[in-house]
N, C-alpha and C positions, 0 to 999 in steps of 0.2 A: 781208390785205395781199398784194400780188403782189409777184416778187420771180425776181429770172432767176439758174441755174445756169450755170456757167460753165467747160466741160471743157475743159484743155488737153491735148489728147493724142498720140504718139506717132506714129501712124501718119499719113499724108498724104492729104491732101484727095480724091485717086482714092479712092485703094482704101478707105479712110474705116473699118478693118477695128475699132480700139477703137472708135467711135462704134457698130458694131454691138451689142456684148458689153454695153457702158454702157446702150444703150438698151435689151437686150431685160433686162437686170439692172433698170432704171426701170421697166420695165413688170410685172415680174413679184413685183417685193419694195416697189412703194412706191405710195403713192396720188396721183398724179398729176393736178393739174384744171390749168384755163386759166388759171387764177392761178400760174405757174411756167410760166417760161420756160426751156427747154434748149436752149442755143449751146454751138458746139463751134470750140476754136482747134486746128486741124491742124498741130502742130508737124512733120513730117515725120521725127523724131530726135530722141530726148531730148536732143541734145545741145546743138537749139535752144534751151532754156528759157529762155534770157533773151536770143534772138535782138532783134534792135530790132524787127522783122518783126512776131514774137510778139506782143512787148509792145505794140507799138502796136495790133493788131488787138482785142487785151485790152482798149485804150483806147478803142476806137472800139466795141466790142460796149457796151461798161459807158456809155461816152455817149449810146449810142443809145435803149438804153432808160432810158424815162422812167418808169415805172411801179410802182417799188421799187426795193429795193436790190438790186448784181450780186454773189454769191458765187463768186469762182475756185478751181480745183480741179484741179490738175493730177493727171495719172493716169500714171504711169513705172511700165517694167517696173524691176522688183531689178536681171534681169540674173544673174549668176551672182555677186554684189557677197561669199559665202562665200570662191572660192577666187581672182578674179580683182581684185587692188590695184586696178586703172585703173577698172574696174566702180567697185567701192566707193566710189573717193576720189569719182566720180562723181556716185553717186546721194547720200552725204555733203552734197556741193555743193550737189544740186537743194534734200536738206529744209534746210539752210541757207537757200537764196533763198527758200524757201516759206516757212517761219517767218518770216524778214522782212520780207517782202513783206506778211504775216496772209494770205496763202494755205489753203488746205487741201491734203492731198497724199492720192492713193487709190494705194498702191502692189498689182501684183501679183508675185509671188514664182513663177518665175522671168520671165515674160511672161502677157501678158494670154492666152494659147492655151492654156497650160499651165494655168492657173486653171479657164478653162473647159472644155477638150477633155483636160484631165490629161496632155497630151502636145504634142508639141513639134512647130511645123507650120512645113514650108521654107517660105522667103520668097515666092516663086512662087505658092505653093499657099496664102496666106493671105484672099485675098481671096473666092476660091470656097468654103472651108473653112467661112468668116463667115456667107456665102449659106446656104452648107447646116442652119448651125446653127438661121439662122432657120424656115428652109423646115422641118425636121423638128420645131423646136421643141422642142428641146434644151435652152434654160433650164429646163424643167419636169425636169429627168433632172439637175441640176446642183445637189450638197449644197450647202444657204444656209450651211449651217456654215462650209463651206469660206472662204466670203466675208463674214467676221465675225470676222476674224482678230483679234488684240492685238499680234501681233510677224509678220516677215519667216518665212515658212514656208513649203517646198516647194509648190506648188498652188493658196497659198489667199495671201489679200488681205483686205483692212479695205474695202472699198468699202460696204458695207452700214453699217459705224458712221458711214462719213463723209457719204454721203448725209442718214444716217437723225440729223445734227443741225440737217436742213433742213427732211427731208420724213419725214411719217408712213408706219412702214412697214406692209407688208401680211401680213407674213408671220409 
């Protein structure tokens, strides 16, 4: 049965920097055939999540395919959601609308850069950062541990549990 993935993420349609991370994570930790479809809703800012913009774009990916059912998955960095309230109340908010909604949420702790590159990349510099990662193929150098989390922890992220209750993994 076919059946389309459905990422909403953080970063904006340019620079498109989590769809990189997501995809070369898809590609290296999961068995991926042409029965699974991968769309990506370019939130620009977490703080769109339930922009109308969003949500309708959500409506119209999930209508358009006919071919199974669409699972949504929003992907939000933590953030520093430890020492910063507004953070927190924040991303609070997001697994709220995502549990409601029967969403799924792949969070990474502190950003999606920090997960992968273990360090923290100026806004400027994210896009080419992305490029390089792929180019040197750097998910190969990237502990799966780290991304098989159970709770919020420096570097590492649940992306792998959350995928891996869709798609078979490889690793």
């Amino acid at each position: 049965m076919s059946f389309q993935l459905i990422f909403c993420v953080e970063s904006n349609r340019r620079a498109a920097t989590d769809n990189i991370y997501i995809g070369e994570t898809l590609k290296r930790a999961f068995k991926i055939d042409n029965t699974i479809k991968i769309s990506y809703v370019n939130m620009g800012s977490r703080s769109k999540y339930k922009d109308k913009g969003v949500l309708r774009e959500i409506r119209e990916k999930i209508k358009q395919y006919k071919h199974g059912d669409s699972y949504v998955i929003y992907c939000i960095d933590t953030d520093q959601f430890e020492i910063n309230a507004e953070q927190k109340r924040q991303y609070e908010d997001i697994q709220r609308f995502v549990y409601e909604q029967n969403y799924d949420l792949i969070w990474f702790c502190h950003d999606v850069e920090e997960v992968y590159l273990e360090k923290t990349i100026q806004d400027g510099e994210k896009k080419e950062r992305a490029v390089e990662f792929v180019k040197r193929r750097e998910i190969d150098k990237v502990d799966m541990r780290r991304l098989c989390a159970a709770k919020e922890k420096k570097s590492h992220s649940n992306i792998i549990n959350v995928i891996g209750k869709y798609v078979e993994a490889v690793i």
